[in-house]
GUDO-908525 format. One record per residue (C-alpha): x, y, z. Coordinates in steps of 0.1 Angstrom, whole numbers, padded with zeros to 4 digits, always signed. Example, Ala and Ser with C-alpha at 12.3 -4.5 7.8 and 13.67 -1.06 7.14 Angstrom:
REM GUDO-908525
+0123-0045+0078 +0137-0011+0071 
***
This chain:
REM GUDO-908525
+0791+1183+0631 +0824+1183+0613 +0858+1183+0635 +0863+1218+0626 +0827+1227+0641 +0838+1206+0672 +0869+1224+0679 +0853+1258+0673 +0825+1254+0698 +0854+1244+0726 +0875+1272+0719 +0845+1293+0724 +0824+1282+0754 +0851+1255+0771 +0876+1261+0792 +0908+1258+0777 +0928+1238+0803 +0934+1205+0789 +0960+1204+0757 +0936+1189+0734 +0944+1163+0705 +0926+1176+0675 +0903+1152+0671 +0866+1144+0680 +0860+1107+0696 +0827+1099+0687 +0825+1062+0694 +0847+1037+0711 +0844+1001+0713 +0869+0973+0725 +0906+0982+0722 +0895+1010+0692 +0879+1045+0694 +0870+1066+0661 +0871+1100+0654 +0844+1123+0634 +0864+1116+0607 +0861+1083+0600 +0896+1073+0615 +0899+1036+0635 +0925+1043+0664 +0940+1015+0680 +0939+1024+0717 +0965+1012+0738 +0957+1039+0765 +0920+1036+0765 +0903+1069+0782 +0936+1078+0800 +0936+1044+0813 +0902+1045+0826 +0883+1016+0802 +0902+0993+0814 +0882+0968+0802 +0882+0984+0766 +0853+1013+0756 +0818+1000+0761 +0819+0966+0775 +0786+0950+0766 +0783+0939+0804 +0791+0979+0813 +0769+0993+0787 +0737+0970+0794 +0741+0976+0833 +0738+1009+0828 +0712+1007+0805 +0693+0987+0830 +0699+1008+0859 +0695+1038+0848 +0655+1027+0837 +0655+1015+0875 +0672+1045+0894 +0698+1068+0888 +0704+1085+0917 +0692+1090+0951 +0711+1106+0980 +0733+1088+1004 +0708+1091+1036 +0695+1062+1021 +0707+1030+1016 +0711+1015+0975 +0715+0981+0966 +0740+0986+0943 +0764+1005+0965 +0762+0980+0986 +0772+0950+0965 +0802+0967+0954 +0814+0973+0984 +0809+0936+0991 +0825+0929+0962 +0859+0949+0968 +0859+0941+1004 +0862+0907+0991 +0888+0910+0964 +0913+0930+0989 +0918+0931+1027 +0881+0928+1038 +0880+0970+1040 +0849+0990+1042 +0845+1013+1009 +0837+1053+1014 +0827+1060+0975 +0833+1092+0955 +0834+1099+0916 +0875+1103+0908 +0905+1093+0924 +0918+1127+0936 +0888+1127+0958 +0895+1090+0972 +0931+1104+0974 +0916+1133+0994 +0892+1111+1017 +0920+1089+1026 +0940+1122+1035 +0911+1132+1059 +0903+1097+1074 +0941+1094+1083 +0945+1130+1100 +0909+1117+1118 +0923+1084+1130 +0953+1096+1141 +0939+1129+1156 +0951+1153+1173 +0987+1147+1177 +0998+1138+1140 +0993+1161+1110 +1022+1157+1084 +1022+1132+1053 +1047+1115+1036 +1046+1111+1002 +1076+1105+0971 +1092+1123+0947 +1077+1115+0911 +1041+1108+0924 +1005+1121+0915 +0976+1118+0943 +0948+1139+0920 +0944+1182+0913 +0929+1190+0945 +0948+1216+0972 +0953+1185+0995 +0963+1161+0968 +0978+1185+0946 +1001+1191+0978 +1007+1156+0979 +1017+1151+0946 +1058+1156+0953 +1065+1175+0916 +1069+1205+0916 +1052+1214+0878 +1020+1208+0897 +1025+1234+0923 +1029+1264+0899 +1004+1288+0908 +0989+1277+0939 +1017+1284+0966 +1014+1283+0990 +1000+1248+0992 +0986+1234+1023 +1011+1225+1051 +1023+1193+1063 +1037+1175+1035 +1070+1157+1037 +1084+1146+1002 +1116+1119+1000 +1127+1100+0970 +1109+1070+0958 +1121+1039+0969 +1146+1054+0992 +1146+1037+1023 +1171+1055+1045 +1151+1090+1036 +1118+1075+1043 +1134+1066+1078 +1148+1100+1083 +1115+1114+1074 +1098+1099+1098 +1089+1111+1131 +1057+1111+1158 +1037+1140+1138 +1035+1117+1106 +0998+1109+1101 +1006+1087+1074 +1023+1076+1040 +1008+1077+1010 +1028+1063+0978 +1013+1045+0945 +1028+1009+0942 +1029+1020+0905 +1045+1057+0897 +1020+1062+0870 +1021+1098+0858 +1052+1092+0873 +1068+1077+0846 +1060+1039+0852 +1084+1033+0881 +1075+1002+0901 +1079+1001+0943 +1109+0980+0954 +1094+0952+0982 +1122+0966+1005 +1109+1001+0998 +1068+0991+1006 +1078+0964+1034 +1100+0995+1049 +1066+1016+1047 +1047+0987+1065 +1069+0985+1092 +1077+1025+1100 +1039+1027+1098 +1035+1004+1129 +1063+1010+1143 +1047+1050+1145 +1009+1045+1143 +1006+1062+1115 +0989+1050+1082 +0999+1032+1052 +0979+1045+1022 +0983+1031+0989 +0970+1048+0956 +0958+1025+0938 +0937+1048+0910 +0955+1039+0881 +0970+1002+0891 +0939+0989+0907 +0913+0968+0896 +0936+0940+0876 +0955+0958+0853 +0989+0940+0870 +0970+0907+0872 +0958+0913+0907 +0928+0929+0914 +0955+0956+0934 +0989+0961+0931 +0999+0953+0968 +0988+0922+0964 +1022+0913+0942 +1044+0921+0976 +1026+0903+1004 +1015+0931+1025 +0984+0945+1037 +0976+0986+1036 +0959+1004+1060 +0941+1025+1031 +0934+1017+0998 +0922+1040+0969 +0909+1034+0933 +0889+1050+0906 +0898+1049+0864 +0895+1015+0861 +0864+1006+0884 +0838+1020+0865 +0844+1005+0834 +0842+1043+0819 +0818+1056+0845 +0828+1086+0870 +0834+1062+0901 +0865+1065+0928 +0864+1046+0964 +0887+1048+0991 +0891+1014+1012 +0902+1012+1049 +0900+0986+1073 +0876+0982+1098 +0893+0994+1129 +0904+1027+1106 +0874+1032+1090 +0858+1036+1124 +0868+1067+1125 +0852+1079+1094 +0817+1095+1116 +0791+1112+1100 +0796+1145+1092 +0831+1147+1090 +0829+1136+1055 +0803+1134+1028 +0801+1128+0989 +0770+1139+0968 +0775+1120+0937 +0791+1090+0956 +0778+1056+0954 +0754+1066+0929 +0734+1035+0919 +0737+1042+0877 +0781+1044+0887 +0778+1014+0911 +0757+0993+0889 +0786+0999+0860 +0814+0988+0883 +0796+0957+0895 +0793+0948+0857 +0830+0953+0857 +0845+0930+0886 +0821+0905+0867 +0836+0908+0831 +0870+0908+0846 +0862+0873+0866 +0842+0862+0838 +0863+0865+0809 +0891+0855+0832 +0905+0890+0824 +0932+0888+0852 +0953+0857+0839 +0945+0878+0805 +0969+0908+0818 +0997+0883+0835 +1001+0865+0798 +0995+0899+0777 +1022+0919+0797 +1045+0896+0792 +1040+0896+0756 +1039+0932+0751 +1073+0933+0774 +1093+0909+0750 +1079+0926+0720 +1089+0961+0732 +1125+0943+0744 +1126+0931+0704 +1122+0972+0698 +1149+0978+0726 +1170+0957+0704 +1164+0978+0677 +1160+1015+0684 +1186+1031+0707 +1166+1060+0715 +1149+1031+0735 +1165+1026+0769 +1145+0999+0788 +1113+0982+0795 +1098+0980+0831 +1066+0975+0846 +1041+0950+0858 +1013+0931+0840 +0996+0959+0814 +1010+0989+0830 +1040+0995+0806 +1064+1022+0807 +1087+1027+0777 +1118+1048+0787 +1134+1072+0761 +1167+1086+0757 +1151+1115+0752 +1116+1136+0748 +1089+1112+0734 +1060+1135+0730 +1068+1139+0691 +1065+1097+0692 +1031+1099+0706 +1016+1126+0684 +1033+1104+0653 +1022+1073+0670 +0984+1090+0665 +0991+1101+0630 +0994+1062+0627 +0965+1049+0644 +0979+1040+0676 +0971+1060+0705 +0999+1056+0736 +1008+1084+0756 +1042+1103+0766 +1043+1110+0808 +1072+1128+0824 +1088+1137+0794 +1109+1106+0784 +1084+1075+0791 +1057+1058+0767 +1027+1043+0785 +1017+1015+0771 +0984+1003+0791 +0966+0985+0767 +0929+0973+0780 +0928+0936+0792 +0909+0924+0766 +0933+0927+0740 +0944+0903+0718 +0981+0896+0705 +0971+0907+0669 +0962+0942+0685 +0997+0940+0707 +1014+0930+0673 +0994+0960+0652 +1007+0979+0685 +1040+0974+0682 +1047+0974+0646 +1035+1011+0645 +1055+1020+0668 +1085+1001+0649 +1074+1024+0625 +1073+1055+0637 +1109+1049+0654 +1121+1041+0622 +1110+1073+0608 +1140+1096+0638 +1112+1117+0646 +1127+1148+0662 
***
């Protein structure tokens, strides 16, 4: 099928909610996808920072291959092998949790919602959550996400949501009170716009946590699973979560999410008070086991510490360079760009090039290349970029 023929059949029989680029991704392998067309795209934002280890990691692709001749799915009143290595596997790499598993991160975001209102039960209802954040497209998480562009069309939202300022100490403190349930804040802001957690800001959330008995939930969809150079996020400020959640990155490509929660919480996760079809289906297990291996194996994690901070004094050179370029922040390969002003031109140019990044709250470039780049592809990166900066798109 041409592009054309592509397009055409959406526009008929697909819902048009998504802003599509016009093109067609028919393959993708390492840090590159390719369109119908023939065009190689450097991806430094691989699947909407999902393939984290780059598109089809041989390791992914042949677990899957062999698991799915093996068993693809069978409901969760029986037990699987492979759901229960993973769990193993991320119990291991974080605070020794116990792993509820889903298939996005919205619902782990939306599990962790319910197992906090269930542990805390019946006197605390209300969560806390910052301005700037994104929790998933649910009613729950959609009512946790603290922007209000989200909201449009859906008010009333559910009740009990308390939004303060991120990394605002003295509001999270006047927020608090004995109905808070819990907190729930991404260590990362990635929609968000790339904005990084202060240690005073998380540490605060720690202690108002105990200090209340309510929880401390950390969204870890979009940092976890080594893109900062730790398997999560939290583990770069020296404090433990009550709740964890992840997805994008875990399955190498594969619909997985999985909320964490340690054992004492997790308790109070019974059955029948929540349930998951799809989740901790062996063919999406058996793909994110291949992934915690290809990280470990191909020492992936050290990979991100040394490529982010090449990709940050690259993109300082740019700063340098281009005004319209205000500063550099984040950690490991979870880069934010901030503009002077609207970048969503700089993107779609950026494309035009070959280089596929992506423009979030208006005035930030992620740049979240997978960990198995290379410098050449950070240099090839950049210098498009240079480019198209170059050009004063407006």
């Amino acid at each position: 099928m041409t592009t054309q023929e592509t397009i055409d059949l959406f526009d008929k029989y697909v819902i048009g909610n998504y802003a599509r680029l016009p093109r067609v991704i028919v393959k993708g392998h390492g840090c590159y996808c390719y369109d119908a067309d023939g065009n190689e795209i450097l991806d430094m934002f691989p699947g909407w920072a999902v393939s984290g280890i780059g598109h089809c990691h041989p390791k992914v692709v042949e677990a899957i291959r062999e698991q799915a001749g093996r068993l693809l799915h069978i409901d969760n009143t029986f037990y699987s092998e492979p759901q229960g290595i993973l769990a193993k596997l991320l119990s291991e790499r974080a605070f020794g949790g116990k792993c509820f598993f889903c298939n996005s991160g919205a619902e782990a975001n939306e599990a962790a919602l319910k197992l906090a209102r269930l542990h805390t039960a019946p006197q605390k209802y209300k969560f806390i959550t910052a301005e700037g954040s994104f929790h998933g497209r649910t009613f729950a998480t959609v009512a946790a996400t603290a922007q209000p562009k989200y909201h449009e069309g859906f008010l009333p939202l559910p009740p009990g949501f308390v939004y303060v300022p991120f990394n605002d100490v003295d509001a999270l403190e006047a927020a608090f009170s004995d109905e808070v349930a819990a907190v729930m804040v991404e260590p990362i802001q990635g929609e968000g716009g790339i904005n990084v957690a202060t240690r005073q800001y998380l540490e605060a959330i720690r202690r108002l946590c105990d200090e209340n008995g309510a929880i401390m939930i950390l969204d870890e969809v979009q940092t976890g699973i080594g893109r900062t150079g730790k398997w999560f996020a939290y583990q770069h400020f020296d404090l433990t979560p009550d709740i964890i959640t992840m997805a994008k990155s875990l399955g190498g490509g594969a619909a997985i999410g999985a909320m964490m929660a340690k054992p004492d919480v997790a308790a109070s996760l019974v059955p029948g008070k929540h349930a998951s079809t799809f989740g901790g289906n062996a063919l999406a297990c058996a793909a994110a086991i291949a992934v915690i291996e290809a990280i470990e194996q191909e020492n992936m994690l050290e990979n991100a510490v040394q490529l982010g901070e090449y990709a940050r004094r690259k993109l300082e050179q740019l700063k340098e360079k281009h005004s319209i370029i205000d500063h550099v922040r984040g950690i490991g390969l979870m880069i934010g760009i901030q503009l002077t002003r609207p970048g969503t031109d700089i993107a779609d140019r950026c494309l035009e090039k070959g280089l596929r990044i992506n423009c979030t709250n208006k005035t930030v470039l992620r740049f979240m290349p997978p960990m198995i780049a290379t410098r050449d592809q950070l240099d090839q990166a950049v210098d498009i970029l240079d480019g198209v900066l170059g050009e004063n798109v407006k």
